[in-house]
C-alpha positions as CSV (number, residue, x, y, z in Angstrom):
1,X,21.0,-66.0,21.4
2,X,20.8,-62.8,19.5
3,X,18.0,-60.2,20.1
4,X,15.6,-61.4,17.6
5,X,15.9,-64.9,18.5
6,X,14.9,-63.2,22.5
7,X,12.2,-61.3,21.3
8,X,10.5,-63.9,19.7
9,X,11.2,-66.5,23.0
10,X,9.1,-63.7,25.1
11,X,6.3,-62.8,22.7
12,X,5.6,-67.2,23.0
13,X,5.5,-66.5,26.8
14,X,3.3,-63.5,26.3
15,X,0.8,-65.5,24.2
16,X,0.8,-68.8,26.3
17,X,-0.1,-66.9,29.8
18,X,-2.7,-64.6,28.2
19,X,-4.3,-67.7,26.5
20,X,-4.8,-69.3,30.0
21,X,-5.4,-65.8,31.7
22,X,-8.3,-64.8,29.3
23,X,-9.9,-68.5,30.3
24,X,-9.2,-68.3,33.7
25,X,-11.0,-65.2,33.9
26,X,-14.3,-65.7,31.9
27,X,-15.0,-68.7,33.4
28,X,-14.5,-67.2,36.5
29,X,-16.1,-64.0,35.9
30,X,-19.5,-66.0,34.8
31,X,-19.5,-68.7,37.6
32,X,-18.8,-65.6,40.3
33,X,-21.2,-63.1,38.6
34,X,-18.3,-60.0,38.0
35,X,-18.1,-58.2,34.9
36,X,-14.8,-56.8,35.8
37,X,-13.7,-60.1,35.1
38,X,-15.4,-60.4,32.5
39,X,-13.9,-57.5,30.8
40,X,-10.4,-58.7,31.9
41,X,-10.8,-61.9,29.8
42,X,-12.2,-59.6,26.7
43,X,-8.6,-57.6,27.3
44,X,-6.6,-60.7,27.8
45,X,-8.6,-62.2,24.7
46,X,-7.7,-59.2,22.6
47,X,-4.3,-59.3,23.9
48,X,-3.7,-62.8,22.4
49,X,-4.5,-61.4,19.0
50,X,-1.7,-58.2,19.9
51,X,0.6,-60.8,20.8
52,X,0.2,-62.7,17.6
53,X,0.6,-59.4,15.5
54,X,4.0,-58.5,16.7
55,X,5.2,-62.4,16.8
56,X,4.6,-61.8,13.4
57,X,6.5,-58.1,13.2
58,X,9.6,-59.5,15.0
59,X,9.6,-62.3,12.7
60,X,9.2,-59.8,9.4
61,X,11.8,-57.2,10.9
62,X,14.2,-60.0,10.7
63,X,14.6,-60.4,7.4
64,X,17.7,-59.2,5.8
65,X,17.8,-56.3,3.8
66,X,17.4,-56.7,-0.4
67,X,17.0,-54.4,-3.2
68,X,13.4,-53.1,-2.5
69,X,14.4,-52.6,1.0
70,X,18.1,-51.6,1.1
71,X,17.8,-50.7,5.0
72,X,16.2,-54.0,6.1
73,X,12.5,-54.5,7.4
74,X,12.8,-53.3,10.8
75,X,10.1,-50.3,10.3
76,X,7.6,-52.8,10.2
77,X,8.1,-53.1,14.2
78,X,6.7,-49.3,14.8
79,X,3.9,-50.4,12.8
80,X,2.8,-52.8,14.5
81,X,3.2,-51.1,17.4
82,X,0.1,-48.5,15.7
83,X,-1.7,-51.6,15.5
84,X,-1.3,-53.0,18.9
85,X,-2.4,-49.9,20.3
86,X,-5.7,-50.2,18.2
87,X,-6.4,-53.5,20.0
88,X,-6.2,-51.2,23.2
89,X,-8.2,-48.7,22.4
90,X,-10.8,-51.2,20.6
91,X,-11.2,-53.2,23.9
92,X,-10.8,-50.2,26.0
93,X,-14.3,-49.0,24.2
94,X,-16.0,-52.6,24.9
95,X,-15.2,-52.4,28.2
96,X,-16.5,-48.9,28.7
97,X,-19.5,-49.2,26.9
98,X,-20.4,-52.8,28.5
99,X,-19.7,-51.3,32.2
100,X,-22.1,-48.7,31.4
101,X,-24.7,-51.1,30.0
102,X,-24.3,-53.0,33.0
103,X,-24.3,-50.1,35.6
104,X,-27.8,-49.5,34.6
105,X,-29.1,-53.4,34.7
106,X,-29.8,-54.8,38.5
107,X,-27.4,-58.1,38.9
108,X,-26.2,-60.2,41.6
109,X,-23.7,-59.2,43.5
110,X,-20.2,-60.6,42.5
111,X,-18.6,-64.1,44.9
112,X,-16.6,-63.3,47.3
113,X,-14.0,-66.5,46.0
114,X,-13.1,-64.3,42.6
115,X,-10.9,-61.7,44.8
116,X,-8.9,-65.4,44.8
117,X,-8.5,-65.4,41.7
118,X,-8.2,-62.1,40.9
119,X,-4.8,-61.9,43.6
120,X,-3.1,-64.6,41.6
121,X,-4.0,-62.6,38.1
122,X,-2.5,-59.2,39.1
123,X,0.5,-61.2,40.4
124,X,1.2,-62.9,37.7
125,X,0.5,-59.7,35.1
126,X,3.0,-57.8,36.9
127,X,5.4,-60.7,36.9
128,X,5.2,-61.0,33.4
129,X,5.1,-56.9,32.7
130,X,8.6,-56.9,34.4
131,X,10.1,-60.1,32.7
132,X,8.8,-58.6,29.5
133,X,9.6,-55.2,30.0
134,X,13.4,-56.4,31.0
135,X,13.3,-58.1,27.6
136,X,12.2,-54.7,25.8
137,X,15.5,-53.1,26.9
138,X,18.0,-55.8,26.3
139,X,17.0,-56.6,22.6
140,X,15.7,-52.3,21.9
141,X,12.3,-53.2,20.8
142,X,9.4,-51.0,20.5
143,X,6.8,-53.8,20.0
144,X,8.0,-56.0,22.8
145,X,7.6,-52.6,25.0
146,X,3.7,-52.1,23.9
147,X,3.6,-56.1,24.5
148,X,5.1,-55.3,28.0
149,X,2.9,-52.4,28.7
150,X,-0.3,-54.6,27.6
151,X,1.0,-56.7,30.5
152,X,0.7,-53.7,32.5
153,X,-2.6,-52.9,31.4
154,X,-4.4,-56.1,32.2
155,X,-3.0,-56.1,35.8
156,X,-4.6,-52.6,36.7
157,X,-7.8,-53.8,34.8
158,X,-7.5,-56.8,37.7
159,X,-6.8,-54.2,40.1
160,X,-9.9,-52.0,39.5
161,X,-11.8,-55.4,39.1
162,X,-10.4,-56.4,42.5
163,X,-11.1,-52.9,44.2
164,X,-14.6,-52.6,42.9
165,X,-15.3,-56.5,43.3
166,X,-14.9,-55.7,47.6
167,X,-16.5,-52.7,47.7
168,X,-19.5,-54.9,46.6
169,X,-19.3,-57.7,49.2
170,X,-18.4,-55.0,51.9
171,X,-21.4,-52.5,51.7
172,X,-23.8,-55.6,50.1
173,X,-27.4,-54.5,48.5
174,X,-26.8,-51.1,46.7
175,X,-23.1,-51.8,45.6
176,X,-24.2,-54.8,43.3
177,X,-22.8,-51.8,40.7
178,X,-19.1,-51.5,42.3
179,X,-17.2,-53.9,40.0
180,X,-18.7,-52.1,36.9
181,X,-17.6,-48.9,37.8
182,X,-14.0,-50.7,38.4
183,X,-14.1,-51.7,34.8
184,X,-15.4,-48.5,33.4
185,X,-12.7,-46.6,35.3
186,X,-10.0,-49.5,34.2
187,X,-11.0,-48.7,30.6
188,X,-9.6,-44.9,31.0
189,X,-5.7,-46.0,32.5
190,X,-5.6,-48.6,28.9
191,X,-6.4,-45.4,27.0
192,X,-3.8,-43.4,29.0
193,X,-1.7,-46.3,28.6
194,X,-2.4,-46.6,24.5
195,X,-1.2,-42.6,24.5
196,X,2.1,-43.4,26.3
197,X,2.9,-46.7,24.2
198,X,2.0,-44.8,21.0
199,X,4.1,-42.2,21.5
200,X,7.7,-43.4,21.0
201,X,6.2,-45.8,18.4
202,X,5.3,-42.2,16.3
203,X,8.8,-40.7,17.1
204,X,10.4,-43.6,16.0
205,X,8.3,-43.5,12.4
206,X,9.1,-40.1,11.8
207,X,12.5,-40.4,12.6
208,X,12.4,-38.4,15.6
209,X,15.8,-37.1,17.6
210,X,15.4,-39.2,20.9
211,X,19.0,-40.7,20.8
212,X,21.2,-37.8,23.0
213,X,23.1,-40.9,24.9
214,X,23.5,-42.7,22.1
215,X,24.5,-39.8,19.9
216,X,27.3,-38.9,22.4
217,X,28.7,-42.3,22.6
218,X,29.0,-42.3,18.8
219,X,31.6,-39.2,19.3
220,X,33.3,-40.4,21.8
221,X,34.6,-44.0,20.0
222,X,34.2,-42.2,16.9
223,X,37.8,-39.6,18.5
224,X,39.2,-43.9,19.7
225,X,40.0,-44.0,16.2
226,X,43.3,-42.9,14.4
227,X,42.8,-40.1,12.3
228,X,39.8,-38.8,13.5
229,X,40.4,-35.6,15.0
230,X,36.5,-34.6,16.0
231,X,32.7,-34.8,14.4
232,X,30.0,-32.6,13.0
233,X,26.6,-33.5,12.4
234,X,24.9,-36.9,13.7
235,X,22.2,-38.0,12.8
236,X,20.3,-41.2,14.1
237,X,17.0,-43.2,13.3
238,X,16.1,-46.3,14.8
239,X,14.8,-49.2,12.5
240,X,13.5,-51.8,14.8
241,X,15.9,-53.4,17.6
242,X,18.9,-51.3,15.4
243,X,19.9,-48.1,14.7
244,X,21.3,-46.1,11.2
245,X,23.6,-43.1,11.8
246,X,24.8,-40.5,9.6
247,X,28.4,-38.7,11.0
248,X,30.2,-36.1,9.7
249,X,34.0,-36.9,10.8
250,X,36.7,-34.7,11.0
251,X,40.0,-35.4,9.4
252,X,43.7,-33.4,8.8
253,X,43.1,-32.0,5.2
254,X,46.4,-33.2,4.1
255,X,45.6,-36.6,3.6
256,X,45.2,-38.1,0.3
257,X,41.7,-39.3,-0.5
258,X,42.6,-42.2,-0.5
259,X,43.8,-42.3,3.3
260,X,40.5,-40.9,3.8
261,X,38.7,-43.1,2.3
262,X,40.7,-46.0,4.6
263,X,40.2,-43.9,8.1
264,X,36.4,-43.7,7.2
265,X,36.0,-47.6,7.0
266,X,38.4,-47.8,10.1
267,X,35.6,-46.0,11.9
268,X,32.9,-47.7,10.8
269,X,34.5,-50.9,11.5
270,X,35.1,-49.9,14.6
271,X,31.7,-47.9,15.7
272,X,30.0,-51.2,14.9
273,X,32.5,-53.5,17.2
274,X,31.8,-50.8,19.8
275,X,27.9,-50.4,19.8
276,X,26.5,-53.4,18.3
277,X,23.2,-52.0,17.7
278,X,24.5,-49.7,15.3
279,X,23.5,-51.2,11.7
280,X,24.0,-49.6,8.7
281,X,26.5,-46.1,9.3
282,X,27.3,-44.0,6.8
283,X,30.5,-41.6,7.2
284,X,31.3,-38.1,5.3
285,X,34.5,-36.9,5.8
286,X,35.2,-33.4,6.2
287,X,38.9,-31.9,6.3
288,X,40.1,-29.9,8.9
């Protein structure tokens, strides 16, 4: 199974067990009378729609390159990375502004039996936030990391909900309040994490230099090769789970063009048998 093909397999896992999560929740968090709840299943809701979105990227990015897009489609996966993180942010601001609403209304406080449920929810989110995260590293891909990281997100929503839902049953009449404030404070770690899943997403769109490891493996296979006595410049972007390099290799100034011509192909041959993530590598020669 190839990375794409593994990508996909976890986004359907992310979709089916936020489906059921965002259920689970609401129908828990109206039957036991918690807003924290509550705003988990408007996060896990909103995190079904996410998930969709980069099913689709992953899908799109796989697409082989043609002559509108002689580099393949895997920018697309950045970009919907940007769009993920707008989900976050979006519910991040409906949870905020309904904890706040809610602060300042008197209601019941929340049943004891939803720290139940709310055990087997942070669980399983940080169950899923490693499986998916594991995923993110084998395949390379940036979406599948926000994906992971929404996993992440949703188990320290359940975590504030689960903190603010006891301190309501503990001190009783006056803490009715205690699960809102959870979710309020729950709606500030998704922004943080929004910031930190947005970042490498805008690095990767601008072609940032974040590739040191990878940019010194390249030399060292690229001096493996016969004829290759060294390189210059190396330059790398990353186009969704793969990467385009640029190297500058250094070669006895002798040699015919020709002969050249033949050692740069040997090396590109053999960069992509080395580091299979490498995808489309362009080599300049320059004689020694």
């Amino acid at each position: 199974m190839n990375n794409a093909q593994t990508a996909i397999r976890t986004i359907y896992f992310s979709i089916i067990g936020n489906t059921s999560l965002a259920l689970i929740k609401g129908l828990a968090g109206f039957f036991g009378n918690s807003f924290a709840l509550i705003a988990d299943a408007i996060e896990s809701t909103t995190d079904i729609f996410s998930s969709l979105l980069v099913l689709f990227g992953l899908k799109y990015a796989k697409k082989p390159a043609d002559e509108n897009h002689p580099y393949g489609h895997g920018k697309i996966e950045p970009l919907i990375t940007f769009l993920v993180v707008a989900f976050l942010v979006t519910s991040a601001t409906i949870i905020a502004y309904e904890s706040i609403q809610n602060i300042q209304t008197p209601h019941e406080t929340p049943k004891a039996w939803t720290l139940i449920v709310l055990g087997g929810i942070i669980l399983w989110k940080e169950i899923s936030f490693r499986i998916v995260i594991k995923k993110s590293k084998e395949t390379n891909s940036t979406s599948l990391k926000a994906e992971a990281w929404h996993h992440r997100s949703d188990a320290i929503t359940s975590v504030m909900a689960f903190l603010g839902i006891s301190i309501a049953i503990i001190f009783g009449k006056g803490y009715e309040a205690a699960d809102d404030w959870a979710a309020l404070l729950a709606s500030f770690f998704i922004l943080y994490n929004s910031y930190l899943i947005f970042r490498p997403a805008l690095g990767e769109i601008m072609d940032e230099n974040l590739h040191d490891d990878l940019m010194m493996e390249i030399r060292e296979k690229s001096l493996e090769v016969q004829g290759i006595l060294g390189t210059e410049k190396c330059f790398i972007r990353k186009a969704g789970m793969k990467y385009q390099v640029d190297l500058h290799a250094i070669v006895n100034g002798e040699i015919s063009v020709k002969e050249g011509h033949h050692i740069a192909h040997r090396l590109k041959d053999y960069l992509q048998h080395e580091i299979p993530n490498l995808e489309h590598i362009l080599i300049h020669i320059e004689p020694k």
